[in-house]
matplotlib code that plots the C-alpha trace (Angstrom):
import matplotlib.pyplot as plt

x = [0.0, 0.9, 2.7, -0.7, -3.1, -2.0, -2.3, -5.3, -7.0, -5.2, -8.4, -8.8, -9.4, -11.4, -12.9, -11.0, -11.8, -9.5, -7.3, -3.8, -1.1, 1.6, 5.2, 6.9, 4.3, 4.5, 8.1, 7.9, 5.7, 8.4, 10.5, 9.7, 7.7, 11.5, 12.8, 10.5, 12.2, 12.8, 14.4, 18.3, 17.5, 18.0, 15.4, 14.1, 10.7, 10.6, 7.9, 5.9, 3.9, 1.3, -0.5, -1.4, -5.1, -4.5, -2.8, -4.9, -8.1, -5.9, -5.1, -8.8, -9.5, -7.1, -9.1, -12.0, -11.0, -10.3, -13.2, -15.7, -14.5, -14.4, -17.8, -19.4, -18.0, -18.8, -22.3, -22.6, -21.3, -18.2, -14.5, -13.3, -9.9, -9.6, -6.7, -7.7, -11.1, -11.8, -14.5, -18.2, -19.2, -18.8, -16.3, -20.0, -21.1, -17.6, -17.8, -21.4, -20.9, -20.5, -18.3, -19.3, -17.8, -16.2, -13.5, -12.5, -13.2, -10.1, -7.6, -9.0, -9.5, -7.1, -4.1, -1.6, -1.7, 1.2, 2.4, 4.4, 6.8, 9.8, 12.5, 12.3, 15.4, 16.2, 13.4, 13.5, 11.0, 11.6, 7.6, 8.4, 9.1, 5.6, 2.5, 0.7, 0.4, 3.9, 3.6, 6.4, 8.2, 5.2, 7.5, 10.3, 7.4, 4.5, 5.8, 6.6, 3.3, 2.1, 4.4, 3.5, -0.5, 0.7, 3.0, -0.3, -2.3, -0.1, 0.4, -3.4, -4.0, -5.2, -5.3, -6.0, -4.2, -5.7, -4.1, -7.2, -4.7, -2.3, -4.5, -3.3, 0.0, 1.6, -0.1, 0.5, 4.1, 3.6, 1.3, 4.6, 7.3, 8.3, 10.9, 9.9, 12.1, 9.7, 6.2, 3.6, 2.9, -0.4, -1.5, -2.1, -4.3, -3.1, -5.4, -7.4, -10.1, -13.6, -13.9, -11.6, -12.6, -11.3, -13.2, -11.7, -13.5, -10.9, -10.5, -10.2, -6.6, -8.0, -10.0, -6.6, -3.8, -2.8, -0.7, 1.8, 0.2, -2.7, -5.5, -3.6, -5.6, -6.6, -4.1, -5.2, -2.6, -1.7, -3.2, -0.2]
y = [0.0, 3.5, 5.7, 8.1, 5.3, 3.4, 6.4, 7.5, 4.0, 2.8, 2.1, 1.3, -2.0, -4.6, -7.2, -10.0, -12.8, -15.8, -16.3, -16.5, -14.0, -16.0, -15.6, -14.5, -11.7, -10.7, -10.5, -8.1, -6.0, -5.3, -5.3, -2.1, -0.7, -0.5, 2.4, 4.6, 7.6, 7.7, 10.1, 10.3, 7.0, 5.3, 3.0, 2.4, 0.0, -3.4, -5.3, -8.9, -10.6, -12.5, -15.5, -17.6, -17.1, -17.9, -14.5, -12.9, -13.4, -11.8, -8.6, -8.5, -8.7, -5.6, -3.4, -3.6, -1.3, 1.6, 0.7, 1.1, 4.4, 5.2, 4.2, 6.1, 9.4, 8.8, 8.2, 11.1, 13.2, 13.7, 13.6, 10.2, 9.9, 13.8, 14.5, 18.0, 17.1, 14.3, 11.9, 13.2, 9.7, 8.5, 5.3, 3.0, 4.2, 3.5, 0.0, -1.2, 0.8, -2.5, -3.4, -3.5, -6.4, -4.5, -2.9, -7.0, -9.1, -7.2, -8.9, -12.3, -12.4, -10.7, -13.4, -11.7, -9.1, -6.5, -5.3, -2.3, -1.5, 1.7, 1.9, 4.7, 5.5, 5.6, 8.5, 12.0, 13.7, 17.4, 18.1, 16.4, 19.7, 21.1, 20.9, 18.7, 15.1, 13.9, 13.5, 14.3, 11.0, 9.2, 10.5, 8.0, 5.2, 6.0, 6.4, 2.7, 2.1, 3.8, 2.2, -1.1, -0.4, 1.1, -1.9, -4.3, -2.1, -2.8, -6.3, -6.8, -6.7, -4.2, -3.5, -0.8, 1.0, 0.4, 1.7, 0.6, -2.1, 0.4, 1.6, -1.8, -1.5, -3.6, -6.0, -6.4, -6.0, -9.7, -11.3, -10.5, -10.1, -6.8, -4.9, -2.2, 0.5, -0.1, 2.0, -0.2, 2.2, 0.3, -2.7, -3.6, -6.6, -7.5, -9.7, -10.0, -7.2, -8.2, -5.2, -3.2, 0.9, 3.1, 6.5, 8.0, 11.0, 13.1, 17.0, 19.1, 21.3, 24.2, 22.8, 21.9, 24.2, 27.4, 30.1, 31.6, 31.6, 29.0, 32.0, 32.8, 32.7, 29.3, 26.9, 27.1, 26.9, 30.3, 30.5, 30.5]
z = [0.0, -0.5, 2.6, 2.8, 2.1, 4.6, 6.7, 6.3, 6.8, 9.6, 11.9, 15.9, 15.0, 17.8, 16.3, 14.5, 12.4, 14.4, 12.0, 12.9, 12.7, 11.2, 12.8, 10.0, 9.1, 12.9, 12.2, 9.3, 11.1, 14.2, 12.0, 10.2, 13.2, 15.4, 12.6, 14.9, 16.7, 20.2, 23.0, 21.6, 19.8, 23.3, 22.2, 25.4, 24.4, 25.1, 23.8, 25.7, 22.7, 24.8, 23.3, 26.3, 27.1, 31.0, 30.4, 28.0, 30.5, 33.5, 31.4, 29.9, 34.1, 34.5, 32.3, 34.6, 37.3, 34.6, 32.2, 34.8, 35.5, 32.0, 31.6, 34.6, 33.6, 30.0, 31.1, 33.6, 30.5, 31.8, 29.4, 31.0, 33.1, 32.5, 34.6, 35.1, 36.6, 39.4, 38.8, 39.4, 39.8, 43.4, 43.9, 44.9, 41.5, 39.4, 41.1, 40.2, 36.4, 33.6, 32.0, 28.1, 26.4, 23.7, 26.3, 27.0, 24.0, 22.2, 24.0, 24.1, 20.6, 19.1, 17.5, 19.8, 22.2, 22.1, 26.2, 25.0, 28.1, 28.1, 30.4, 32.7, 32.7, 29.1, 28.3, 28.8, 30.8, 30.5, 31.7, 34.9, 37.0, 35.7, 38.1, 35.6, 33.9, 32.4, 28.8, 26.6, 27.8, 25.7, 22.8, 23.4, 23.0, 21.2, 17.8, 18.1, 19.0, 15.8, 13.2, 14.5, 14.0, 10.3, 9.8, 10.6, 8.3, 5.6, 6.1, 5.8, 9.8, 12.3, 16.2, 18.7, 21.0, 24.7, 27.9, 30.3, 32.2, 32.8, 36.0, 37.0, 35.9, 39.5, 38.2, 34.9, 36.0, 38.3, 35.7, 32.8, 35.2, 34.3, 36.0, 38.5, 36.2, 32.8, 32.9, 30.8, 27.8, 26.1, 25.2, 21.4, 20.5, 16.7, 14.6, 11.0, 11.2, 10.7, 8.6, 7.8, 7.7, 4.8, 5.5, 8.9, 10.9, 11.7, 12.3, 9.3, 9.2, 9.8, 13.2, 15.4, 12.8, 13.7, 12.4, 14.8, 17.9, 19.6, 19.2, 15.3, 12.2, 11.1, 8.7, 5.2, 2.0, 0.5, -3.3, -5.7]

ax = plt.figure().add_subplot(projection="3d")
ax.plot(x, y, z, "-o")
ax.set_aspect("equal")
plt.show()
């Protein structure tokens, strides 16, 4: 596929047909996914690629804790796991919210799911002083995560990035014996889509683009 096809149809994908995801294709798709950039190319990720379905039912388990959360807010109209806002939805409500099926099945039906880890110590945090949420460290990690999804694209197979389990991340550490020193950065099940989407909602340009300041005139090309 094309570099701009591929990227404008690479879909959360979360159902899959059960058909395998053959070693060697798996294999092509790390392979070109590891050419992503990372902090001074310490290249910190390691990745778990977790078949077992003793395993696979323990992680689906993990997402519980963060999806009922996620759903409560969501349903009390509330931007989910905002970090700026606590949760309206008192703790007796969170724990008697369900869990829809749709945040678990992923991972249990998936042909392998993907436990993306990074090594603390080989990212650089430079927001970690700030009296807010770290995130520029996710840029030592994520773009891995992303060239893996476009890899699968390409190769004719999908996923989805979930963090859910990360709420839990002690004991994803245990269940994978992790080292204290990695953060768990998302989990990715990998698989043969169902259906696979090639018309993507997204934000026009000139919705999220700005010209030389956040409150500057809108992004649109110059005529000429």
């Amino acid at each position: 596929m094309e570099l701009y096809d591929v990227m404008r149809t690479t879909a959360a994908v979360r159902e899959f047909t059960g058909d395998p995801l053959p070693d060697e294709v798996l294999h092509r798709i790390l392979d070109h996914a590891r050419f992503a950039p990372s902090g001074g190319n310490r290249q910190g990720a390691h990745l778990v690629l977790v078949t077992d379905q003793e395993a696979r039912e323990r992680l689906a388990e993990l997402n519980e804790l963060a999806v009922r959360r996620y759903m409560a807010q969501r349903n009390a109209g509330e931007s989910p796991w905002n970090p700026l806002h606590a949760p309206g939805p008192s703790a007796e409500e969170i724990a008697a919210t369900p869990v829809p099926p749709s945040f678990t099945e992923p991972v249990l039906t998936a042909a392998v799911v993907v436990v993306v880890c990074v090594d603390l110590g080989r990212v650089a945090a430079m927001d970690q002083d700030l009296d807010r949420i770290g995130v520029v460290s996710g840029a030592s990690v994520y773009p891995l995560v992303w060239n893996l999804l476009l890899a699968a694209r390409a190769e004719g197979f999908g996923g989805t990035i979930t963090t859910m389990a990360v709420a839990r991340e002690p004991d994803v550490r245990a269940l994978l014996g992790i080292p204290e020193e990695y953060a768990v950065a998302a989990v990715v099940p990998l698989g043969k889509p169902v259906k696979q989407l090639t018309r993507l909602k997204r934000q026009a340009v000139e919705e999220f683009v700005t010209r030389e300041r956040f409150d500057g005139e809108p992004f649109e090309p110059t005529a000429g």
